[in-house]
C-alpha positions as CSV (number, residue, x, y, z in Angstrom):
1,X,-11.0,-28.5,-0.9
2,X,-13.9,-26.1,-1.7
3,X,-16.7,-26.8,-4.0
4,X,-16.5,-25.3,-7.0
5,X,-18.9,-21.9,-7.3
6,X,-21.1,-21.2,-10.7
7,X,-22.8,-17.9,-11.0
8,X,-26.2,-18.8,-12.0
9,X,-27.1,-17.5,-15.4
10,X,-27.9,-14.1,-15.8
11,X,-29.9,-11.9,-18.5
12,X,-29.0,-10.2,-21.1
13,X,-30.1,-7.0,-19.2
14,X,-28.2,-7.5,-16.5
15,X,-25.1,-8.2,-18.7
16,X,-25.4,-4.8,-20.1
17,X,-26.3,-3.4,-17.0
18,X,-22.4,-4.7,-15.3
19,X,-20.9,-4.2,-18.9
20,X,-22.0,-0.4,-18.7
21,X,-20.9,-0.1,-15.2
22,X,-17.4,-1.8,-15.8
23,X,-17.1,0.8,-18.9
24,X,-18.0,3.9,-17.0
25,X,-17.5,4.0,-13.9
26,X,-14.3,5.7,-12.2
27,X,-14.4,3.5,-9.2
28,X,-11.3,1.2,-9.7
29,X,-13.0,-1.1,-6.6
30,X,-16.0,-0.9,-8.1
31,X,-14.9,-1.6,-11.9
32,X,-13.2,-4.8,-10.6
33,X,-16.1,-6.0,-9.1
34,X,-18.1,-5.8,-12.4
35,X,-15.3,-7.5,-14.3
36,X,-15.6,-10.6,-11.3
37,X,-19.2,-11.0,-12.3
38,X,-18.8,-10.8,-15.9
39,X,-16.1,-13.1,-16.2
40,X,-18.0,-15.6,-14.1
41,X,-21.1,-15.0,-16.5
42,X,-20.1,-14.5,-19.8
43,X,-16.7,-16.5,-19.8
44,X,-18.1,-19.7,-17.0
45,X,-15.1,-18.7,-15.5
46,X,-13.9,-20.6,-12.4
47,X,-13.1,-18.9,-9.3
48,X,-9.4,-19.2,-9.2
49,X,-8.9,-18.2,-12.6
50,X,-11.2,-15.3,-11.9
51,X,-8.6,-14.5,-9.0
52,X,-5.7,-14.5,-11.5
53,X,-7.2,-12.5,-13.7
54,X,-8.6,-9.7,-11.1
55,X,-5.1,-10.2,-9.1
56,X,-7.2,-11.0,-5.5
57,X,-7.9,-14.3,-3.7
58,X,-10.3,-16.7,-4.2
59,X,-12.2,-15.9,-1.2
60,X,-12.5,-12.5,-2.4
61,X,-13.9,-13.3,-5.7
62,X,-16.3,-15.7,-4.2
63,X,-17.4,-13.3,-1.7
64,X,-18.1,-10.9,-4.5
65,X,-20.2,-13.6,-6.7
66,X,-22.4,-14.2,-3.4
67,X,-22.8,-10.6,-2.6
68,X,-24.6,-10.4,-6.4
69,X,-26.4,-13.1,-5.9
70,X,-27.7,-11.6,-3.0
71,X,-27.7,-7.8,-4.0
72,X,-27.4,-7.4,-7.3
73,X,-25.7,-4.7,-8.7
74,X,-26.2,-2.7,-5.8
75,X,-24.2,-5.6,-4.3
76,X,-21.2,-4.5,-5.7
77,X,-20.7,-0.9,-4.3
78,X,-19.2,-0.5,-1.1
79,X,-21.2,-0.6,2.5
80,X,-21.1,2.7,4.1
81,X,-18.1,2.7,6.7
82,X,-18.3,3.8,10.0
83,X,-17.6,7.6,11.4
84,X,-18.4,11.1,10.7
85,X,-18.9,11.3,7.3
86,X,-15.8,14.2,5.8
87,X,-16.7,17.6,6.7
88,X,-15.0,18.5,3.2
89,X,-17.1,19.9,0.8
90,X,-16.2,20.5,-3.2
91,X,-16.4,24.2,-2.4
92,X,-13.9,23.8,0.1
93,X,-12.2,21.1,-1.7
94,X,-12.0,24.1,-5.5
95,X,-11.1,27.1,-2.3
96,X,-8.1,25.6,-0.7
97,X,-6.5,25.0,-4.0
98,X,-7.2,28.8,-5.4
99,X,-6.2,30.0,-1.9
100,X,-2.6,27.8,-2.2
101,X,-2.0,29.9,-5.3
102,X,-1.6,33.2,-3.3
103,X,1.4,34.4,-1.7
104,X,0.1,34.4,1.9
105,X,0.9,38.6,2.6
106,X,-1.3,39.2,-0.6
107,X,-4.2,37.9,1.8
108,X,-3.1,40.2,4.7
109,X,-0.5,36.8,6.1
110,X,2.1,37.9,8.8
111,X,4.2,35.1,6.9
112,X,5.4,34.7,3.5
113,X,5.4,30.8,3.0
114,X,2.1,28.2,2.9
115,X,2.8,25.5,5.2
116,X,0.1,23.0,5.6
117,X,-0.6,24.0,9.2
118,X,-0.7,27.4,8.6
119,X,-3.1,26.6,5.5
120,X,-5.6,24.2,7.6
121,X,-6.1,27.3,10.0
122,X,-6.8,29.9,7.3
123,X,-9.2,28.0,6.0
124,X,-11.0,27.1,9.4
125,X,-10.9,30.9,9.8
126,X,-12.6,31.4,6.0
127,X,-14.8,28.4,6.2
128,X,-15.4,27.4,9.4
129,X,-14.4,23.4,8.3
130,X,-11.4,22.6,10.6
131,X,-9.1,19.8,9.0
132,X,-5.7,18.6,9.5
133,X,-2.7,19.6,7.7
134,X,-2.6,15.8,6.3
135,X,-6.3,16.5,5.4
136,X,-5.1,19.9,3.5
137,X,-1.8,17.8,1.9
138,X,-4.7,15.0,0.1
139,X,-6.8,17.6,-1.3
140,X,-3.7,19.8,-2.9
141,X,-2.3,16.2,-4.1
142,X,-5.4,16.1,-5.8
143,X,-4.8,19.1,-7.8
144,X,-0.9,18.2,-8.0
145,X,0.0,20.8,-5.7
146,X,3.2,20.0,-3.5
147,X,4.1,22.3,-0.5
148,X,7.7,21.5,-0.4
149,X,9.9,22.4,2.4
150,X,10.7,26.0,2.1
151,X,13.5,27.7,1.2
152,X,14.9,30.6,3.2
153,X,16.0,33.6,2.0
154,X,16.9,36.8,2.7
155,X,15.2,39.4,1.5
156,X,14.4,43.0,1.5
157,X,12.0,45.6,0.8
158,X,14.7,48.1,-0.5
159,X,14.6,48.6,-4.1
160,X,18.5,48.9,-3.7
161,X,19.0,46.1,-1.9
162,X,20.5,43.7,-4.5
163,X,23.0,46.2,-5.5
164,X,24.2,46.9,-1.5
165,X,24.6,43.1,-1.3
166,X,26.7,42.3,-4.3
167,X,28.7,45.3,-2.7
168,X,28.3,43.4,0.3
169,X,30.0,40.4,-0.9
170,X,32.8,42.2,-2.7
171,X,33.6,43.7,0.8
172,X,33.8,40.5,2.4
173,X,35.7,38.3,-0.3
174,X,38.5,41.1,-0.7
């Protein structure tokens, strides 16, 4: 069995400081991690029933109380992860999803549908920032944009070409 873990009392400054955080930020990670510490401080709160409360494990929330302790607030955020940080800038991010929005022959295309592929490359071409499809796929989810899988159809430059194909069909059903 594990000792039990207090938070040692904290000021009234620092309160504010994690009740403002937990109000604003947009982190859902990070917002959680303010609520562990509050609970623990405000409410003397005991590890598991933290854990109930936040929905993770007891070693979780006791490895967030330490990491205060030891931080602070700074603590709390996440430690930078390893690899290249994302090539993806907001420009890029604002650009792919105005591009989408075009037919692809508007922008000089030899093709008439987006597929993610074919969007990653014109974009490397406009930007020089080379991602994957999947890459591409996140950012339009973003903006609730779905490529879906497309539909063919035939179709024709001729401005008569609906009224040769109903005839069309006649032909072939009589």
């Amino acid at each position: 069995m594990m000792k039990p873990m207090q938070l040692s009392l904290l000021e009234p400054e620092q309160i504010n400081e994690l009740g403002q955080l937990y109000r604003t930020t947009r982190d859902v990670r990070l917002r959680t991690r303010a609520q562990i510490i509050l609970l623990a401080a405000e409410q003397r709160m005991s590890v598991p029933a933290i854990a109930v409360v936040v929905r993770e494990s007891d070693q979780t929330v006791r490895n967030w109380l330490k990491r205060y302790e030891a931080e602070g607030i700074e603590g709390l955020k996440d430690a930078p992860r390893p690899g290249s940080p994302s090539q993806v800038t907001p420009e890029y991010a604002a650009q792919v999803v105005e591009v989408v929005r075009h037919r692809p022959r508007s922008l000089g295309l030899p093709f008439s549908l987006w597929t993610l592929a074919r969007l990653a490359d014109y974009m490397a071409e406009q930007t020089g920032i080379r991602v994957s499809g999947e890459t591409v796929r996140r950012y339009l989810k973003e903006a609730e944009i779905v490529l879906s899988r497309p539909q063919h159809k035939i179709s024709s430059p001729d401005p008569e070409y609906l009224v040769k194909k109903r005839r069309w069909r006649k032909l072939e059903t009589a």
